[in-house]
C-alpha positions as CSV (number, residue, x, y, z in Angstrom):
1,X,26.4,-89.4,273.9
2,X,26.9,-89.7,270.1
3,X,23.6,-92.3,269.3
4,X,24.7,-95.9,268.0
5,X,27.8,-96.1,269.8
6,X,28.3,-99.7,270.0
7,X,31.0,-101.4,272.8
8,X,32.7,-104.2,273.5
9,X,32.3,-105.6,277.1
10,X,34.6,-108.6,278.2
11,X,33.9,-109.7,281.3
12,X,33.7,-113.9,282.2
13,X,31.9,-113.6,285.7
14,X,28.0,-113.9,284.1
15,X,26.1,-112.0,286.9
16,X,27.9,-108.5,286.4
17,X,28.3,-109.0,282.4
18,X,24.4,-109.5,282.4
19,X,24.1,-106.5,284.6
20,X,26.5,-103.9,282.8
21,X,24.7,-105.0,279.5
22,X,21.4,-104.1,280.8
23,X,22.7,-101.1,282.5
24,X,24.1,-100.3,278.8
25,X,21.7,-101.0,277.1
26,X,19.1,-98.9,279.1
27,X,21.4,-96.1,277.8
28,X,20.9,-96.8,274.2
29,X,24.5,-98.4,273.9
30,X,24.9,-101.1,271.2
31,X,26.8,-104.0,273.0
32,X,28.4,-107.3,272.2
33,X,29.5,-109.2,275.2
34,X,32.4,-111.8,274.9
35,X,33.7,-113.9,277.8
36,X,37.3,-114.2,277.8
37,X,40.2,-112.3,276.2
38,X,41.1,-114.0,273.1
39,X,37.1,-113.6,271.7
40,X,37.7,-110.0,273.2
41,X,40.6,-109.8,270.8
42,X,39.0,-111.4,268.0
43,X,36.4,-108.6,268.2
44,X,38.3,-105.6,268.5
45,X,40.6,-106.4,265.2
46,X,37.3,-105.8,263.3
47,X,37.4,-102.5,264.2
48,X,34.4,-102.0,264.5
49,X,33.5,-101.0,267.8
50,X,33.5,-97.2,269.7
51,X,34.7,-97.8,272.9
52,X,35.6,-101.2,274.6
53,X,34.9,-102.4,278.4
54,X,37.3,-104.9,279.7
55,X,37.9,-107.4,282.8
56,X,41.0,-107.6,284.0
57,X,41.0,-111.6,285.2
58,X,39.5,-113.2,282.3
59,X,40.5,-116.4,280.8
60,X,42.6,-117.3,278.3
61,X,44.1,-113.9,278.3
62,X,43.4,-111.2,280.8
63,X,42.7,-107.7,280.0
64,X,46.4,-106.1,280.1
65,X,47.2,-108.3,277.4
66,X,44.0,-107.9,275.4
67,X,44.4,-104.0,275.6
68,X,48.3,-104.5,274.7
69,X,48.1,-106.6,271.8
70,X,44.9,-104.5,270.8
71,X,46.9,-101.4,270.2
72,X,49.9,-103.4,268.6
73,X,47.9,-104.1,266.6
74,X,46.6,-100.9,265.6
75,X,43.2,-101.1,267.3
76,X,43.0,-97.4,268.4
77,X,39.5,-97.2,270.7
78,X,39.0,-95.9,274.0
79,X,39.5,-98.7,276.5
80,X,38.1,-98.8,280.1
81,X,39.8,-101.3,282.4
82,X,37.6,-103.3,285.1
83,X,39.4,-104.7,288.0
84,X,38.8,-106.0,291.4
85,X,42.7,-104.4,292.3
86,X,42.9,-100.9,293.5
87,X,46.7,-101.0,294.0
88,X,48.7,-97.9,292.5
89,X,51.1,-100.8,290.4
90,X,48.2,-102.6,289.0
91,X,46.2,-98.9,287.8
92,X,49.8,-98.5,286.4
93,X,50.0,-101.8,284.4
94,X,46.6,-101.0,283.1
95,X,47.2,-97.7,281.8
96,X,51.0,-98.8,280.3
97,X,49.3,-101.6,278.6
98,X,46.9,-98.9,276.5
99,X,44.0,-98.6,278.2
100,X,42.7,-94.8,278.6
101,X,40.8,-95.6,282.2
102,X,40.6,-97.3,284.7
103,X,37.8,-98.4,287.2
104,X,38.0,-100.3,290.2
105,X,35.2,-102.2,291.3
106,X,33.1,-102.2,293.0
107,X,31.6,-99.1,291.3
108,X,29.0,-97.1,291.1
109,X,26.6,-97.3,287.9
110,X,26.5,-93.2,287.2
111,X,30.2,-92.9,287.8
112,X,30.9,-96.1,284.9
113,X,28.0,-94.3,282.5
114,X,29.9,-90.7,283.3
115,X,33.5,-92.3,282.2
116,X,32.3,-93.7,279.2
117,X,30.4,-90.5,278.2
118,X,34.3,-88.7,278.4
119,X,35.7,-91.7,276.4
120,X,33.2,-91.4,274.2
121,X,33.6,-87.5,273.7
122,X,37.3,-88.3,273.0
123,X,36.6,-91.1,270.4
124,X,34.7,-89.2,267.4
125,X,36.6,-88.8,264.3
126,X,33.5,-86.8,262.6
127,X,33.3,-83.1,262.7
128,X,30.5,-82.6,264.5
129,X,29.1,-79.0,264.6
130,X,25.4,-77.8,266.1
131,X,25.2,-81.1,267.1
132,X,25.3,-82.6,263.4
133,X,27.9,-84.4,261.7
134,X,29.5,-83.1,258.5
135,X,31.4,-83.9,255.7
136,X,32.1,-82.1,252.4
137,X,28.5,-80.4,251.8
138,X,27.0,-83.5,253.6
139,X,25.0,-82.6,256.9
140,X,23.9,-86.1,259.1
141,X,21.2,-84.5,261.6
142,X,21.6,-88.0,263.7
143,X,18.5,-87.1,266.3
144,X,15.8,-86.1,263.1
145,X,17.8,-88.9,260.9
146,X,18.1,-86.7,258.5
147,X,20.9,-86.0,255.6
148,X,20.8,-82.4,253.8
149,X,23.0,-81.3,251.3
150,X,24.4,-77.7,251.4
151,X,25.1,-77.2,248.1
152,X,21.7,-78.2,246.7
153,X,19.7,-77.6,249.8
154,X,18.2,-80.9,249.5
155,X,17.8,-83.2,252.4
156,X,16.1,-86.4,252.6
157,X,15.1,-88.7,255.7
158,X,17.1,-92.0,256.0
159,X,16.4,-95.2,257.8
160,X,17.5,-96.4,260.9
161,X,20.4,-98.9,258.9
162,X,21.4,-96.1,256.8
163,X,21.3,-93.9,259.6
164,X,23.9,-96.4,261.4
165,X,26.5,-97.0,258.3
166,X,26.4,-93.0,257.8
167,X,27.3,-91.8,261.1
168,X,30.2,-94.9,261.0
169,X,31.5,-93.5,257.7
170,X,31.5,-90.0,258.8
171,X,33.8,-90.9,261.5
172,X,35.7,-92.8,259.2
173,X,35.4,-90.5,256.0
174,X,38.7,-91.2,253.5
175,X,39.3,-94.9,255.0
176,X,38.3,-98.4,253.6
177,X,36.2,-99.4,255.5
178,X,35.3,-103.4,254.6
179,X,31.8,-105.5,254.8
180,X,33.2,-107.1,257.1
181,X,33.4,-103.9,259.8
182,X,29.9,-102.9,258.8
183,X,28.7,-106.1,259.4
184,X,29.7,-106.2,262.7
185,X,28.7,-102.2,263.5
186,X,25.3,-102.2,262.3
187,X,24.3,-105.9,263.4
188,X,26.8,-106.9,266.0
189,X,29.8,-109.3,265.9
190,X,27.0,-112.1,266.9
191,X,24.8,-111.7,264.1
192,X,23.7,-113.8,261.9
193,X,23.3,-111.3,259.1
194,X,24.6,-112.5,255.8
195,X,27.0,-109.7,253.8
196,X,24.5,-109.4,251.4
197,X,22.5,-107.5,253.9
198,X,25.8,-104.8,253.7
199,X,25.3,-104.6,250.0
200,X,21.9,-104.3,250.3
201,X,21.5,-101.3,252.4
202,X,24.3,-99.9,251.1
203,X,22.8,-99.6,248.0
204,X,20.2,-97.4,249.8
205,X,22.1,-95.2,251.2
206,X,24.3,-94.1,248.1
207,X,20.8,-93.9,246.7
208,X,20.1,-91.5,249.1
209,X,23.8,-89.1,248.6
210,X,22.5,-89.4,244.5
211,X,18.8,-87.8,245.5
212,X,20.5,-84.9,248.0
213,X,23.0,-84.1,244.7
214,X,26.1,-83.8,246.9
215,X,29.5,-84.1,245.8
216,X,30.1,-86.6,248.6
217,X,30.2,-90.5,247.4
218,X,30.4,-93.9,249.2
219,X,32.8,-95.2,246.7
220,X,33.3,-99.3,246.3
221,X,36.5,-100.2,246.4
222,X,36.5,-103.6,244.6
223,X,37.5,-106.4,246.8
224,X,37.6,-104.8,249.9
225,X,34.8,-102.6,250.9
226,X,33.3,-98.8,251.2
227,X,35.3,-95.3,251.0
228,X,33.6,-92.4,252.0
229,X,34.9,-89.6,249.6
230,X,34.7,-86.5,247.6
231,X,34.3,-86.8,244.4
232,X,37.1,-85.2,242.3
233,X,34.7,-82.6,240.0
């Protein structure tokens, strides 16, 4: 499992939400755990999320419709369904509505950890290589936390919050990517963490690309947030 992966779980029936976020948890999953499908909607617009687990029968809207108007939306994510049904037209429904899975409960714990390890496989838009992820002449070692440079053959250890916005912009290198979604990545859509707390250890990290010398930039993008890039030399 790529480290830091954080998912959404929406599930409205308390004892199993409490369960699958300790069960998550235990596997060194960031979670954020809503209750019923229009906060499960609200969450996944900020993009900021690796994977997402939802209920079917929630309230307000249930999980077909979350998934649906997820992807219309342009919300692209691998998305396990959880339902009580195990009838072929509702494992249908599911998948038509854009999930990429389905399981039916009840369900054993290794077989929901082994589905989300595939999803999460799928989901990675970094090059990974040797088990680091690359970009440019930008090397993230994720389990030493460390960031070398290949064309100076500098490389420098970075902290756990610099760690986390790296390996989301090497996933989303050449995208926007606003305060707002880092926000939510690094701290969880629950947090209380102010944006400033964005700039601030944003500023560390860039200070961190200028001390390896690469050619790689996190570039501001006024009014709108962060842009992993090359710089044109």
């Amino acid at each position: 499992m790529v480290k830091h992966m954080r998912v959404l779980l929406a599930e409205d029936e308390k004892r199993m939400a409490a369960a699958l976020v300790a069960i998550l948890r235990q596997e060194k999953y960031d979670v954020d755990h809503v209750a019923d499908g229009e906060s499960a909607l609200i969450a996944l617009e900020s993009n900021a999320y690796d994977m997402a687990v939802l209920d079917v029968m929630m309230p307000a809207m249930n999980g077909f419709d979350v998934a649906r108007n997820a992807r219309n939306r342009g919300v692209g994510i691998p998305i396990l369904m959880l339902t009580a049904k195990s009838q072929v037209d509702d494992k249908v429904m599911g998948l038509d509505s854009g999930a990429d899975d389905y399981l039916t409960k009840p369900f054993e714990t290794k077989e929901l950890l082994a589905r989300l390890r595939a999803l999460g496989r799928r989901k990675s838009g970094a090059d990974v290589q040797d088990g680091n992820l690359h970009f440019g002449d930008l090397s993230l070692n994720v389990a030493e936390a460390t960031l070398s440079c290949e064309t100076t053959g500098q490389s420098i250890r970075v902290g756990e919050k610099e760690l986390r916005i790296l390996e989301y912009m090497f996933g989303n290198r050449n995208q926007i990517i606003t305060r707002e979604q880092l926000a939510v990545k690094i701290w969880g859509f629950e947090s209380e963490a102010e944006y400033n707390n964005v700039e601030v250890y944003m500023s560390f990290t860039r200070k961190k690309l200028a001390f390896v010398g690469s050619k790689v930039e996190i570039k501001a993008v006024r009014g709108l947030g962060y842009e992993l890039r090359e710089r044109n030399v």
